[in-house]
C-alpha positions in Angstrom: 76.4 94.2 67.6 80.1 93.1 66.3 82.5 91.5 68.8 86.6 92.6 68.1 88.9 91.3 70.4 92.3 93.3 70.6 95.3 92.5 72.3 93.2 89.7 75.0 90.6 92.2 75.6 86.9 91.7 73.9 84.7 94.6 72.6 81.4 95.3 71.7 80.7 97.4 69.5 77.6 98.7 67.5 77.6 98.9 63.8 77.9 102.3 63.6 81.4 102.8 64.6 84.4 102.1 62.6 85.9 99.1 64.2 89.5 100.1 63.1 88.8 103.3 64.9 88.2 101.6 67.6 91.0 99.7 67.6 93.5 102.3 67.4 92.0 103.8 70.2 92.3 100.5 72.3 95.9 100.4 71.3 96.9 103.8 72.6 99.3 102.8 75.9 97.9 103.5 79.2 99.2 106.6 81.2 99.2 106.8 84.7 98.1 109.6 87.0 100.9 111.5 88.6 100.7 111.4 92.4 99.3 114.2 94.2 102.3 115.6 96.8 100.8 114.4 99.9 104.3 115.2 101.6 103.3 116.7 105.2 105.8 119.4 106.7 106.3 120.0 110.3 106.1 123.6 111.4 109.7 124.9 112.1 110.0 127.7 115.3 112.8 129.8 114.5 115.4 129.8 117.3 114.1 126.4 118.8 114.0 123.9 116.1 117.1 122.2 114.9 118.0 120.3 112.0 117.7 117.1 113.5 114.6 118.0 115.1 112.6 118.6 111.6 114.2 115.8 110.6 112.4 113.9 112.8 109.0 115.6 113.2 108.8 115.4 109.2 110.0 111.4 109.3 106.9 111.1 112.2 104.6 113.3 110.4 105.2 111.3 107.0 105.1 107.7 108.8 108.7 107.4 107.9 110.9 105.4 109.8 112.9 107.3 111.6 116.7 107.2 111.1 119.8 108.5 112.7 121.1 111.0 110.1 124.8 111.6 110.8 125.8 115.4 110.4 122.4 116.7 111.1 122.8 119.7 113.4 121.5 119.2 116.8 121.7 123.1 118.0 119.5 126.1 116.8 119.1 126.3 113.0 120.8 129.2 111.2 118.2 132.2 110.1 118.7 134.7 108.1 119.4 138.1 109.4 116.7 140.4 107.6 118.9 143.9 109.1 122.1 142.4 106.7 122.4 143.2 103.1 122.5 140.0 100.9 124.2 142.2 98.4 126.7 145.5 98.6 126.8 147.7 96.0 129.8 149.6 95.4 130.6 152.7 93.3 132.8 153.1 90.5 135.2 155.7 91.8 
């Protein structure tokens, strides 16, 4: 067995491997794991819930603390209208 130490940490390693291998392996910087989205959404009733109501059920849901946002709608929440064209076409006449 051959002892390296690299950088405050101690290794050992059998004869067989190349210890400069080794320590360019040891070297290499550490990345961390990105964080899973463990975000939780409330589920949002069309014609009932309003802005500042999923505001609040997402801030409970996520153990937020809850805070007064200013501006945040208290009344139904727009919806889109599925029977009016997002686009009109015209003719070249």
């Amino acid at each position: 067995m051959q002892t390296l130490q690299i950088d405050g940490t101690t290794y050992r390693v059998k004869f067989d491997r190349d210890p400069l291998e080794l320590a360019k392996l040891a070297r290499k910087p550490y990345k961390t794991k990105k964080p899973k989205d463990i975000r939780k959404f409330p589920t949002y009733t069309a014609g009932v819930t309003s802005t500042a109501e999923y505001i609040k059920r997402f801030d409970a849901l996520n153990c937020l603390q809850s805070l007064k946002y200013h501006g945040a709608s208290a009344v139904t929440a727009a919806q889109y209208d599925p029977s009016i064209p997002l686009l009109e076409t015209f003719t070249d006449e």
